[in-house]
Structures are given as structure tokens and as C-alpha cells.
N, C-alpha and C positions, 0 to 999 in steps of 0.2 A: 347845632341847635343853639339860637342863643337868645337868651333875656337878660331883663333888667341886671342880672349880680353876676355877668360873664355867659361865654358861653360854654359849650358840653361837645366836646368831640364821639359822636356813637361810630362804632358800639361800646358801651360803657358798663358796670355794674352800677347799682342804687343802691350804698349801702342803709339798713333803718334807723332812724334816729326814732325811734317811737314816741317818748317823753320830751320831745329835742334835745335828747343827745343819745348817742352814742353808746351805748353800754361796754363800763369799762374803760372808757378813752374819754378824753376832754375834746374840746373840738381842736385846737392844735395841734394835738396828737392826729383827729383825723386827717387834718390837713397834709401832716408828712404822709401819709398812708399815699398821696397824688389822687384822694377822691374829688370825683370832682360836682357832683350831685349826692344829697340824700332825701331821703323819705321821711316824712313824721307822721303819727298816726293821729288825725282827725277825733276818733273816737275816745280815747283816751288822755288826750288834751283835755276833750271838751268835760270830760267827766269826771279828771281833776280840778275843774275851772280852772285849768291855766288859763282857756282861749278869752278870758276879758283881761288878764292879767299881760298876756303876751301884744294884745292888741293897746293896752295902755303906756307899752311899754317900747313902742314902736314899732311891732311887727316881729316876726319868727324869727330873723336872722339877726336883729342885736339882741332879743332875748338868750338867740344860745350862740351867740359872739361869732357865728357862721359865716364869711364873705360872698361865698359861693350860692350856685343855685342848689333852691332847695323847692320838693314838692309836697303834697299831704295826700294822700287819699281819703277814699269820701264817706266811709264807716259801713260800708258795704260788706265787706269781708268779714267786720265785728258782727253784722246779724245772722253772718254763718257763722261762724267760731263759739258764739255764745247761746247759739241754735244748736242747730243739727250736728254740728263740730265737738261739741261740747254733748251731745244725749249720746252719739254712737264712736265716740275718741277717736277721728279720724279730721284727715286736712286734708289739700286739695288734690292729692296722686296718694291711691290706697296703695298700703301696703300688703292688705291680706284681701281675698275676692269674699264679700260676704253679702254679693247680691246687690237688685237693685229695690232699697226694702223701702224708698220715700217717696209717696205716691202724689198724685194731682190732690192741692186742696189739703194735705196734712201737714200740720204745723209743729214745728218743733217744744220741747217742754219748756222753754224760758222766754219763750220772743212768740209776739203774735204779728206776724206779716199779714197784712193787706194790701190792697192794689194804692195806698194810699203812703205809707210807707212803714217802718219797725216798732213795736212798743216791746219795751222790755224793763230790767228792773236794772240800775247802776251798780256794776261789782264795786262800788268804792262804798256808798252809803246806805244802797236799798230803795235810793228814787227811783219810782217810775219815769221813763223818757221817752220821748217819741223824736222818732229820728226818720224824714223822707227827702226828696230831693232837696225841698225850698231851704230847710233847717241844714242839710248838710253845705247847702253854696254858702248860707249863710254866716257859719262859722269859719268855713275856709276864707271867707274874704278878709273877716276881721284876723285869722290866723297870717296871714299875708304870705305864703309861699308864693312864688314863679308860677308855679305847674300846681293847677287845683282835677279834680275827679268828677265826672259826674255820678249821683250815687246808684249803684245799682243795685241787684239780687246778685247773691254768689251761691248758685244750689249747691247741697252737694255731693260727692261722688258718688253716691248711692242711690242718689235720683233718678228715676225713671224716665221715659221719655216726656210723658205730658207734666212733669214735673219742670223738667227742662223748658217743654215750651208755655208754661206758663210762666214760669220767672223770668222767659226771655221777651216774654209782649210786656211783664214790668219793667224789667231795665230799659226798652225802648221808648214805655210811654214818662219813665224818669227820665231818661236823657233828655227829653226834648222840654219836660218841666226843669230841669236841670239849667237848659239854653236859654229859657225864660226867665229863670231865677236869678241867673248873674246879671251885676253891674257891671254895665258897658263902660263906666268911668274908671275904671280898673283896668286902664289897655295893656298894661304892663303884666297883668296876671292871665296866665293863658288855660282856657280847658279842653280836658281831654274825658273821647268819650268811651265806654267801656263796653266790649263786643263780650257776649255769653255764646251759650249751646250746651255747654257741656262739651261730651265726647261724640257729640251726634253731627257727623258732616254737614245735613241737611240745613238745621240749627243753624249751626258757624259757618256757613253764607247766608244762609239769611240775614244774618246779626252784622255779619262783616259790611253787606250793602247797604245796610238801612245804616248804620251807626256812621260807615263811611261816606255816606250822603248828605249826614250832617257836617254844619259850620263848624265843626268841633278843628281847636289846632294841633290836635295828635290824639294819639288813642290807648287805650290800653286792652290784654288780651287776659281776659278774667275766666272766673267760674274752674271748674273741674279740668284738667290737664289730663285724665285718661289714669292708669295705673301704671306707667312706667315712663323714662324720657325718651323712649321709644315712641311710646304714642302721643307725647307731647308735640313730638316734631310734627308728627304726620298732623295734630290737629294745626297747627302751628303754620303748616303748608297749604289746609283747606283757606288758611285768614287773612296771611299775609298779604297776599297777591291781589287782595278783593281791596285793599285800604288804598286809600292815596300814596300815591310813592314817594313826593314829598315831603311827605310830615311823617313826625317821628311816631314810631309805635314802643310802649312798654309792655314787658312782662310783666305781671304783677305777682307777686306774692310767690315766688317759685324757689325750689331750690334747696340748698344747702350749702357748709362751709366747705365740705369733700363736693359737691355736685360740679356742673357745666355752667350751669347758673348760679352761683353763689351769691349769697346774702338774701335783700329783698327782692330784686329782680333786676332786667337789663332793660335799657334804651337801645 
């Protein structure tokens, strides 16, 4: 895979740089590690105001002294985590089976989704913010990674099926406001689009042909993973084969430091 800051031999890990950096390590340090891509989180950038301070400052990777490529995603994950992740303490592969309790049209306590995109309140100060496709390309450009997101819904694991297929005709009609929102004068920064369903095979071809029909130059494979890496794979196998073989596909958000997948996820 390659851009502007090198290329990326896959299969790879993505470790997260969340803040741009590293937690615990400097970026030199990560550099011995032989990483050769990282992740920084969009959302948390933006709601420290780094993202006018990193873009004044010439762009993500002289802010955190980084050579290599680096990507952002697109604060989709944050409207689960600080949603539904956050009211019932779960992430995206349950641990315990407690149903499927998140129905069509029900909104979590702290974030109001619409077909439009997220409002919620800032953990850092208490702003209200609105965060949907145009606003997230928006920040990632001035953020200046390689590899940008388009933003989607991330339901999750305990969502039902019309739960599922309603957050997945949002992330659909995001990606394609997504496609329209990026600067074409940014040839160097490339987007990826992001396939949902959940646990639901039907879903995840659906998502995988619509998503992989788009102009997008690589993708990512989001939303719920099922309750085990058992059934990650199997969803894993309904998605893969639907994408362009070409272009490179990410994991998103998976995993652990014991896991298969370790860190934030893999190319």
C-alpha cells in the first residue's frame, strides 16, 4: 500500500496513537517497535482542539514527529462508545449474552443520532457538538493523515436486527455525503469506506456491495464483530470476498494486546 510518507507492507497491525501519540512511548520508540502505520482518533483531537493547532502546525505527522503513514478515523466509533457503549458497558465482541435489548429508533442516553449525523455533549468541557459526515471529512483534512474514514454508525452488539438495518442505510447514505465532502485537491490523502451489518450475514453483503461499489480507495470493516473471534471470522468471510481485491481492507477497532488482532486493528 503506498502514500505520500512510505509505503505499508499488509498484512500489518495499526497501532493507536489516539492524542498523536502512542501511549507510554515517544514516536522513536515507536519507530524501533518496526511499526509501520498508526491510527489517531478524529474525535478526540478535535475536542481537545488540537485539530486547528495540528493543522497550523503543518499537519499530523510533524506535529507528532511521525515519518511514516498514518491514518484517523472518522468519530463513528465515538457516537458508540459515548452512546450505547457507554449506557450498557459493552464494546464491540460481548462478553456476556444479555440480549438483543436496542431496538429500531431508540437512542442512547448521551448522544441523539439522526439521519443527519451525532449531537452529544464534549467529555472535556460540556459543549454541545454536532458531528456527521461533512464535519468529520472536514476535520480529517485539516488533520492531514494519509488514510481518512468516512463517518459512519457503529450499532451496537445488542442491536437488533432493524436496529442494524437502519444504522446501515445511515452509514450508506454517509459514505456517499462522505464522497462528496472530500477535497479532490488532497490527491495525496486517500478515503476509506466503511461496511456495517452487524452480526447479520444478509446486512454484511449488502453493505459490502453497496460500500464496495463506491470510489472509495480501501475500506474498513466496522460495527459489531459477533461475540467471539469465532464469529468475527465467519462475519469476516461473508465481507471480504464482496470488496475489491485490490484495495486494501482494515479492521477497525478489534482486538487486544493477548488477541489475533492486537492493538487497534489490521490492514
Amino acid at each position: 500500500m503506498k502514500t505520500a510518507h512510505g509505503e505499508v507492507e499488509t498484512p500489518t497491525l495499526v497501532p493507536v496513537a489516539t492524542a498523536a501519540s502512542v501511549k507510554t512511548l515517544s514516536s522513536e520508540e515507536v519507530l524501533q517497535t518496526k511499526t509501520q502505520i498508526l491510527i489517531s482518533n478524529t474525535f478526540h483531537l478535535h475536542t481537545k482542539g488540537a485539530d486547528k493547532l495540528i493543522k497550523s502546525s503543518g499537519g499530523l505527522h510533524k506535529f507528532m514527529s511521525w515519518p511514516k503513514p498514518l491514518m484517523t478515523d472518522s468519530g463513528g466509533f465515538q457516537v458508540f462508545s459515548l452512546g450505547f457503549g457507554k449506557d450498557f458497558g459493552v464494546g464491540k465482541i460481548m462478553k456476556r449474552d444479555i440480549g438483543e435489548i436496542v431496538s429500531h429508533n431508540q437512542q442512547p442516553k448521551h448522544v441523539k443520532i439522526t439521519d443527519e449525523g451525532a449531537r452529544f455533549r464534549s467529555p472535556i468541557n460540556g459543549d454541545e457538538l454536532f458531528l456527521g459526515p461533512k464535519e468529520s471529512i472536514k476535520i480529517q483534512e485539516a488533520i492531514g493523515a494519509d488514510i481518512i474514514f468516512a463517518f459512519d454508525e457503529c450499532p451496537p452488539p445488542l442491536a437488533d436486527y432493524a436496529y442494524n438495518k437502519q444504522a446501515l442505510e445511515r452509514t450508506h447514505r454517509w459514505a456517499m455525503e462522505s464522497l462528496k465532502a472530500k477535497s479532490y485537491k488532497l490527491k495525496a490523502q486517500a478515503l476509506f469506506g466503511i461496511v456495517q451489518g452487524g452480526k447479520y450475514k444478509d446486512l454484511r453483503i449488502e453493505s459490502a456491495r453497496f460500500i464496495g461499489g463506491l470510489p472509495f480507495d480501501g475500506f474498513g470493516i466496522g460495527g459489531s464483530l459477533g461475540k467471539s473471534k469465532k464469529e468475527m471470522y465467519k462475519i469476516l468471510d461473508w465481507t471480504v470476498p464482496l470488496l475489491p481485491e485490490e484495495k486494501p481492507k482494515h479492521l477497525l477497532g478489534i482486538g487486544s494486546s493477548l488477541g489475533v488482532c492486537s492493538h487497534k486493528g489490521a490492514v
